[in-house]
N, C-alpha and C positions, 0 to 999 in steps of 0.2 A: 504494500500500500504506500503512495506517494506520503510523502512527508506533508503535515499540514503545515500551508502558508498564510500564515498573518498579516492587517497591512493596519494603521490607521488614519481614521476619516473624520472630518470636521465632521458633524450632523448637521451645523448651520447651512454650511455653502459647498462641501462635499470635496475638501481639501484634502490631498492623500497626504501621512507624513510616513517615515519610514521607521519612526520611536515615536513615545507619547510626548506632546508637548501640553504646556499648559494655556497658553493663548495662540490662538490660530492667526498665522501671520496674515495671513486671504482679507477673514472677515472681520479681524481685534476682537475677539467674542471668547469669552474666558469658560475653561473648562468642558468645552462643545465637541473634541476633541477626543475617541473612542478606537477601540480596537476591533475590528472583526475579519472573519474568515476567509479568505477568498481562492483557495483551494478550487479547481476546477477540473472535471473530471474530461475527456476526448470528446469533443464537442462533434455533432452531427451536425445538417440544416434541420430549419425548422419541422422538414416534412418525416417524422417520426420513422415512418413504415419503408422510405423512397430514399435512393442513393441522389445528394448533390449535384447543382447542375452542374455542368463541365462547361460551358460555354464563356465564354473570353472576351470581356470588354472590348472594342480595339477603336484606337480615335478615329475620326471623324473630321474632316473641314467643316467649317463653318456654314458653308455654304448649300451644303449636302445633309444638314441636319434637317429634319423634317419638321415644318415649322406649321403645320394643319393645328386650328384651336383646338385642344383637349375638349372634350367632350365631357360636359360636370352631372355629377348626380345629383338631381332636383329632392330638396328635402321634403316638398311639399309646404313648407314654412318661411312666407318671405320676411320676416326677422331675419329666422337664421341663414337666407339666402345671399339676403343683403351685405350680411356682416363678411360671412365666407366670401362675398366675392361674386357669387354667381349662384354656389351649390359647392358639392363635395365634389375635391378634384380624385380621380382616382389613384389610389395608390399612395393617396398622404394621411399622414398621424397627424391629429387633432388632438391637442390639450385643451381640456374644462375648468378653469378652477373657481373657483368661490367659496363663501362662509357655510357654516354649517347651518343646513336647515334654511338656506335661500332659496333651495328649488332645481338643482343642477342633475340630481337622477330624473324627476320630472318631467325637466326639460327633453332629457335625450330619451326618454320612455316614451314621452309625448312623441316624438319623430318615431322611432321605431317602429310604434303599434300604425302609424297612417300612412308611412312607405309601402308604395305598394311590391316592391321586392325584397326578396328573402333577407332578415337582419338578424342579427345572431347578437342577445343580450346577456352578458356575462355580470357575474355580479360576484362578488365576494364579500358579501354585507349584508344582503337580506338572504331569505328564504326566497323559493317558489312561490309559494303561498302569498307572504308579503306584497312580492308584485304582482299577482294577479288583483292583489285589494284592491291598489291605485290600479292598477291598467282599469277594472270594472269601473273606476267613475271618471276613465280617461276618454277609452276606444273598447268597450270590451268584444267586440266583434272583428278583432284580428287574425288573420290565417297565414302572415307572413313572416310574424317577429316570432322568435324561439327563445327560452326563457334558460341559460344554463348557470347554476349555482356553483362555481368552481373556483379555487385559488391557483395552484400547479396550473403551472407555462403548459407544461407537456402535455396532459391533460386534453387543457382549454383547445391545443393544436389538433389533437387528435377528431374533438369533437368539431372541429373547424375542415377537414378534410372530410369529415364526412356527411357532413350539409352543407358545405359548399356558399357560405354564405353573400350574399352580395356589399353590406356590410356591416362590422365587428364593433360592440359599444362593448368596455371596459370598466364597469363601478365597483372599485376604484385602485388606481396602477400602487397604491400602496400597501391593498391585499393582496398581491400577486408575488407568488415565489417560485423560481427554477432551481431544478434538483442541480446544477451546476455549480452553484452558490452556497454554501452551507450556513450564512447569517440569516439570522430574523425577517421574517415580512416586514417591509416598511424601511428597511435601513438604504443607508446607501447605496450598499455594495447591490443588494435586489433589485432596488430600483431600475437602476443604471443598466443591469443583465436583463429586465424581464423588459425595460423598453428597447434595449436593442435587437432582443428575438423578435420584438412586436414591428420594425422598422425593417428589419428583413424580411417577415414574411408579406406586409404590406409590400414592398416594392419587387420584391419575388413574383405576387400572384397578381397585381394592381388592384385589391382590393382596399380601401379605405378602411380605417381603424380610428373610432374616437377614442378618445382617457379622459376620464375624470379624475382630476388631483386634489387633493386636501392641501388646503394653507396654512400658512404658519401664522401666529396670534398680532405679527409686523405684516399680514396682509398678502405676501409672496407665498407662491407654490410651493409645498413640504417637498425635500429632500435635497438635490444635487443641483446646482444652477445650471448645470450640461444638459439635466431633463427638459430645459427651455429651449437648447440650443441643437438638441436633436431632433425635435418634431416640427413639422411643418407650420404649423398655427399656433396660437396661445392665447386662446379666448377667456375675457373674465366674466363673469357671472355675478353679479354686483345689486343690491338692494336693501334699504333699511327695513327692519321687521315692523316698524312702526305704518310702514306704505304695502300697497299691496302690490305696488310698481315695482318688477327688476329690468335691469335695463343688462344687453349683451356686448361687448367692446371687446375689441379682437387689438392685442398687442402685440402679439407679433402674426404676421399673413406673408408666406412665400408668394403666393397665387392671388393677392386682391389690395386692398386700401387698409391701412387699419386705422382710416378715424370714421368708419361709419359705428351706427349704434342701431341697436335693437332692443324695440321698448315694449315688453310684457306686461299681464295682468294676471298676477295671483286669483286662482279664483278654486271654488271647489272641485268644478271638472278639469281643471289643468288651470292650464295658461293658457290666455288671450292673447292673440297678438293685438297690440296698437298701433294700426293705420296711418293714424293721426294725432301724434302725441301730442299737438298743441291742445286737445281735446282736455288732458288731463295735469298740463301745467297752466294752465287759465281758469282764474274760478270763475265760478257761474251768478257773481253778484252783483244784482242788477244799482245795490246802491253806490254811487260815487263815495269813496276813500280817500282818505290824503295819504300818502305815503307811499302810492300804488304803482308803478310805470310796466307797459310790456315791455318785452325786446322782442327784436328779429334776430335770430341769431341761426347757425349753419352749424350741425354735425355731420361732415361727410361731405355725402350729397343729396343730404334730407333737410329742409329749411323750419324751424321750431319757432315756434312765438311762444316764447316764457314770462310769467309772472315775476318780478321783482317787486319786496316788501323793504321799506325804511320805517326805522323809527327814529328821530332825531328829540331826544329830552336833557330838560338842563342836567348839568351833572350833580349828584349828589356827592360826590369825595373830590378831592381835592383833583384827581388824575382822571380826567376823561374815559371810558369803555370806549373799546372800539370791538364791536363781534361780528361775526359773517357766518353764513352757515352757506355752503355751496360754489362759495365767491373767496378769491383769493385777499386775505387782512391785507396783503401788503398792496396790494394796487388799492384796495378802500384808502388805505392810509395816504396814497398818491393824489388819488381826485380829491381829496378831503382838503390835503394844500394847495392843489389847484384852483379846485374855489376859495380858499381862504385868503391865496396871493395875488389869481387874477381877475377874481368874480368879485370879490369885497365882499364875501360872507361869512361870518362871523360864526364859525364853529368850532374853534379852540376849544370853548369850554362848554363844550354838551357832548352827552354821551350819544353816539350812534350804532344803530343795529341793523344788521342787514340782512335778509333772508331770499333766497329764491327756491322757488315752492314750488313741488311735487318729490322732495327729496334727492336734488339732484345736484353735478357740480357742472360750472362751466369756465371755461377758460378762455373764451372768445373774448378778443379786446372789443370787439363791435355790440356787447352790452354796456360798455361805458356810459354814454349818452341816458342810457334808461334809467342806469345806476345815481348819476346826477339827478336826474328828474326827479327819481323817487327820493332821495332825501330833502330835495330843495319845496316839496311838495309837503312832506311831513314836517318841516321848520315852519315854512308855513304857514301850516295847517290847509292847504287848500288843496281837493282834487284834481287831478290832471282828466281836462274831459275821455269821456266814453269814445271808444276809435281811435285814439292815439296811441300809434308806438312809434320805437327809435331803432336808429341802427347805425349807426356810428364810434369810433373812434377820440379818446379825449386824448389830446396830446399836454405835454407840459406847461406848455406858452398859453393853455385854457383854446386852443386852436379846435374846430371839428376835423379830427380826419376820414379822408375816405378808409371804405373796406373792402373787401373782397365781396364778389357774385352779389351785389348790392339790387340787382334787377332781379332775381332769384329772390330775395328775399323781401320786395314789393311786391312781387305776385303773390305770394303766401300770402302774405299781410292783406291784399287785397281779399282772396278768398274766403280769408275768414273773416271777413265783413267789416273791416277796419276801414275809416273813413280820409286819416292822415296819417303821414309815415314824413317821420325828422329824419333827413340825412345828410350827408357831408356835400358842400358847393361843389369838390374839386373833385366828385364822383362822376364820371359818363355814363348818362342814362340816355339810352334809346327806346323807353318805352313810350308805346303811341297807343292811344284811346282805351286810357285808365281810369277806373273811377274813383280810385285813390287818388287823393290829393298829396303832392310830391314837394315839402317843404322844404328847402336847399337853406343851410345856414352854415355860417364861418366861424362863427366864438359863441361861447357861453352865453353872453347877453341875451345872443338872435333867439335863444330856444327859450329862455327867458319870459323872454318881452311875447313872445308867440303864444308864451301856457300863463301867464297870468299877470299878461300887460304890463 
């Protein structure tokens, strides 16, 4: 019998050392820093029963590569369409990750049972049973998803050869262990071994392979930071449990964009998809607010009208609040001396709070504009009329700047019944016979003087 081989592993960030240390030079992270097995017995291919292919890479010119679109598998879900890119390209590994209990089995249960070709659902976490409870109030009239409860690589292949699947869901790559490897489910050493079987047999057969990953309590995917760097996608799965809204963002995409989003609705029978998410970051109240402004804003190449809330009150302690929920402190704390340098408004000494509402974050500079409105609206105290949004840029000098797809996001604005839209002079607009009214201004004052003379 081989001698066994030892090696050690950051658990943070999956750093090999060749002795134990005590803080990991990688990630400065003290005591994260473990030993485990790595002993490897004569490794076959994935295909258990079948001798390896023999076949031989050989290059290729550039010009002789065959450049016909890939041909994507339709999820049936244009969320998760959108996000992917198109659909599921074949033959790429898909990472899932998010928090516990947001919806990410769910999600990919919800696809499985309504594809209409053969899917093979692995699970190393629930029962059978389990998921037939949710499938019953998902789809229970499925005849194409296969339910298999297994942890062992070896296994899970076998049952993969012999249904033949069109494609492979994974819950979750940290139950999964190869007899190749002799540490624990979940550690590095597993991890790392059971996704590279899973990336061979993917690009072997072209068949597509999702994973669902567990995060770690900093927000990032549990175990090896290579696990990101070997799979084709890196989709998050994102949602406050307080909303019944999870929204999908794809961080890393070989095969598409990754700033579009996909916005869900928690509900009993699954997940909704949302259409139109301006539908559920806009509230439905018909009485005029002070403190209240839309924006137009752009994720991807989907166009959003979101609520922003201010409240601007004198302060009680000596040192101002400044809070944000969604919106980044440090640019609040920018427009806040912009108007205090170039507008002449007077908010050194009040506390300001800021929220945008449906639970969500944005980082579009082209809510600036609304962001002013709504505090200068709650100082004071007056509504910004019904129909109005913004979509602009606030630069330093208190200047409007233009933005990007700024006609993209008057048409939205239009459609959803909005009557004027504030944006930047130094914008090219070539829209013709709008019924939006198309407010062009240069400084602070113009947008001012517009919302409350």
């Amino acid at each position: 019998m081989a001698k066994t081989k030892t090696a050690f592993f950051c658990q943070n960030c999956g750093t090999q050392y060749a002795k134990w240390v005590g803080q990991c030079s990688a990630c400065k992270q003290w005591n994260t820093v473990v030993e485990e097995i790595i002993q490897k017995e004569e490794k076959t291919s994935w295909k258990t029963n079948k001798s390896p292919s023999k076949k031989i890479a050989t290059p290729l010119k550039v010009n002789q590569i065959n450049t016909e679109k890939e041909v994507r598998l339709n999820c049936y879900d244009q969320e998760f369409n959108r996000v992917l890119g198109g659909g599921i390209v074949p033959g790429s590994l898909i990472l899932l990750g998010g928090e516990p209990g947001v919806g990410k089995s769910t999600l990919l249960l919800q696809i499985a049972l309504k594809l209409p070709y053969k899917t093979l659902y692995v699970s190393g976490e629930e029962s059978q049973k389990q998921i037939k409870m949710r499938a019953d109030r998902i789809h229970p009239n499925s005849d194409t998803c296969l339910i298999l409860t297994e942890t062992k690589t070896q296994n899970i292949f076998q049952q993969i050869e012999a249904t033949e699947p069109d494609l492979v869901v994974i819950d979750s790559i940290q139950t999964l262990h190869s007899d190749y490897i002799e540490s624990a489910a979940g550690s590095i050493s597993q991890i790392r071994e059971c996704t590279a079987e899973l990336i061979k047999f993917a690009k072997e057969t072209n068949t597509p392979v999702v994973l669902i990953g567990h995060i770690t309590k900093d927000g990032t995917i549990a175990g090896p930071k290579i696990l990101e760097h070997m799979v084709d996608t890196v989709l998050q799965f994102e949602g406050d449990r307080n909303y019944v809204y999870r929204i999908l963002r794809a961080l890393k995409n070989r095969f598409g964009s990754t700033a579009e989003l996909g916005i869900y609705e928690m509900q009993g029978s699954g997940l909704r998809e949302v259409n139109n998410p301006s539908e559920i970051l806009i509230s439905k109240n018909d009485e005029g607010l002070s403190g209240t402004a839309i924006a137009s804003t752009v994720e991807g190449m989907r166009p959003l009208l979101i609520e922003i809330q201010a409240l601007v009150s004198t302060a009680v302690y000596g040192t101002p609040q400044r809070s944000t929920t969604g919106y980044n402190a440090k640019r609040l704390n920018m427009l806040l001396a912009v108007l205090e340098k170039r507008a002449g408004f007077k908010l050194a000494a009040k506390d300001v709070f800021l929220n945008i509402t449906g639970g969500i974050s944005v980082d579009d500079p082209a809510i600036d504009l609304a962001v002013i409105a709504a505090i200068l609206s709650s100082n004071a105290d007056i509504p910004i009329e019904k129909g109005v949004c913004f979509a602009a840029e606030v630069g330093l000098a208190g200047e409007i700047r233009s933005v990007q797809r700024v006609e993209q996001r008057i048409l939205e604005a239009e459609k959803l019944g909005f009557t004027t839209i504030y944006v930047s002079k130094t914008n090219k607009i070539s829209l013709k016979n709008t019924k939006i009214a198309i407010q062009l201004i240069a400084k602070i004052e113009d947008m001012v003087a517009g919302l409350f003379g």
